[in-house]
C-alpha positions in Angstrom: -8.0 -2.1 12.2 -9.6 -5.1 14.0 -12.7 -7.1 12.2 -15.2 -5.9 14.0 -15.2 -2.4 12.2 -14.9 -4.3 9.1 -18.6 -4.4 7.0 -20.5 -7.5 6.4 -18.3 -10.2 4.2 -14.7 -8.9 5.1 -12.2 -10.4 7.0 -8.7 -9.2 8.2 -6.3 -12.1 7.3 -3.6 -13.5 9.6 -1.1 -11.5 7.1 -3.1 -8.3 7.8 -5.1 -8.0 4.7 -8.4 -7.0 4.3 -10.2 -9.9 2.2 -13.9 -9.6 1.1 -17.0 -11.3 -0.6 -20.6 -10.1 -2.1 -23.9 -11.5 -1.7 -25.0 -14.0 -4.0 -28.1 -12.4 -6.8 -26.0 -8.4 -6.5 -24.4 -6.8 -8.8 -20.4 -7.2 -8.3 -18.5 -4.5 -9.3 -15.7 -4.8 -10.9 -12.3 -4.1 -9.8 -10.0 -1.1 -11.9 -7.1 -3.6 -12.2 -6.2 -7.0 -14.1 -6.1 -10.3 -11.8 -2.5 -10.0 -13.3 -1.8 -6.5 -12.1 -3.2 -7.5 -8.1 -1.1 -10.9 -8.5 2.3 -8.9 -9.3 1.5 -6.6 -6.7 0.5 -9.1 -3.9 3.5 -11.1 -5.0 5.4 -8.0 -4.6 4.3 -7.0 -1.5 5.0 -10.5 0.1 8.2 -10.3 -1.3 9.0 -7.1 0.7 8.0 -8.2 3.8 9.9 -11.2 4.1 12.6 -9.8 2.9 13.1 -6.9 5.5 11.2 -7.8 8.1 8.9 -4.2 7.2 4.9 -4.9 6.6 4.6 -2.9 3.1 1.1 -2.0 2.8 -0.5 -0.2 -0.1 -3.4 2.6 -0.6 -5.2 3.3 -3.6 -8.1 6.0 -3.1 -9.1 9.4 -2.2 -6.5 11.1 0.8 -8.8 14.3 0.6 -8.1 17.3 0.3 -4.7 17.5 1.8 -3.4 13.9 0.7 -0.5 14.7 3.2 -2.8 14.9 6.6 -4.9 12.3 4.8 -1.9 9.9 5.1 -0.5 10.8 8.7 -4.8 9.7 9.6 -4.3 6.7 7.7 -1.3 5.6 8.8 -1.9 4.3 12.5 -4.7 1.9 10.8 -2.4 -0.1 8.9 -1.3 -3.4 10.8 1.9 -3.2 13.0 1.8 0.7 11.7 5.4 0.7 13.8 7.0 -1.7 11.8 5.4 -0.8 8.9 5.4 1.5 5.4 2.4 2.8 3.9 2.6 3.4 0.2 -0.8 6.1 -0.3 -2.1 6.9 -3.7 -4.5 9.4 -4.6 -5.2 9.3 -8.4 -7.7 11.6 -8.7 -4.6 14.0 -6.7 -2.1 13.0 -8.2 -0.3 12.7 -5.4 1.9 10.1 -3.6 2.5 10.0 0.1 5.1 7.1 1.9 5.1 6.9 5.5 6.9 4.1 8.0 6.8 3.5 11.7 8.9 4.5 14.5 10.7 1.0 14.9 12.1 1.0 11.0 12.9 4.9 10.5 16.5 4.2 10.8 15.9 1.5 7.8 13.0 3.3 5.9 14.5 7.2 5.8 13.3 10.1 3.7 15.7 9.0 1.4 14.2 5.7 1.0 10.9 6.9 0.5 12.1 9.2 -2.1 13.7 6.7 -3.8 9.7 4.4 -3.7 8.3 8.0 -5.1 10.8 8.3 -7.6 10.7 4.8 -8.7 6.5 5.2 -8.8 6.8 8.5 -10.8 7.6 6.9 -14.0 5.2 4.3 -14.2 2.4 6.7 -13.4 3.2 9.5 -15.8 2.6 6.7 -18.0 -0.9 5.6 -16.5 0.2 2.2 -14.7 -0.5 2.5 -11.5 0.2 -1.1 -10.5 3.5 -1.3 -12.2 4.4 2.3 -10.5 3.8 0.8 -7.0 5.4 -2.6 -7.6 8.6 -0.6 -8.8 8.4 1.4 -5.7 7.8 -1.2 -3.3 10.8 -3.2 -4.8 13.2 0.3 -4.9 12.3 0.3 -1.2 12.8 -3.3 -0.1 16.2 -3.1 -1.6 17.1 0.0 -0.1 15.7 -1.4 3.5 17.8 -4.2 3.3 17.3 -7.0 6.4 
């Protein structure tokens, strides 16, 4: 993703996040999750990442109708996608789809990622989303290692 595909008012940080504003006088909409909830799951994020070395990035929306081939196309977007893992959530689907980069799929397996889907699984059955992915994210980075 580079910043010139991004809409008016976002910005792609130097970590890789996207980061955005509204105009003044419209109507903001307000975001599904707590301050709280986005701050442990930042927190948990950074915490990955410079732990391991592996950019852990996190997606929260529609995959279509095959969440799996919605994942493989979302994938390459994600910053340094080859040292990367994607963590893709499709509420509405129910469905959870993990994917990692050539450089770390020694490190992030299918056995790690089954571990971040197991780890998620709980939390969601119990309708917290946030607390599902932070669990998953931290299952992972431990697995990972450095």
């Amino acid at each position: 993703m580079v910043e010139t595909d991004l809409p008016h008012g976002y910005a792609l940080t130097s970590s890789g996040r996207v980061s955005g504003v509204h105009e003044p006088g419209t109507e903001f909409r307000r975001a599904p999750f707590s301050d709280h909830e986005l701050v442990a799951l930042d927190n948990a994020l950074i915490e990955a990442t410079r732990a391991t070395g592996v950019r852990f990035t996190v997606f929260i929306g529609d995959l279509g109708g095959a969440p799996a081939a919605g994942a493989d196309a979302l994938f390459p977007t994600v910053p340094d996608a080859e040292r990367a893992v994607l963590i893709a959530v499709s509420p509405n689907d129910r469905a959870i789809e993990v994917r990692s980069g050539h450089a770390i799929e020694d490190r992030a397996n299918d056995r790690v990622c089954q571990l971040g889907v197991t780890a998620a699984s709980s939390s969601f059955r119990q309708g917290q989303l946030i607390d599902g992915l932070v669990s998953a994210v931290r299952v992972m980075a431990a697995a990972i290692g450095r």
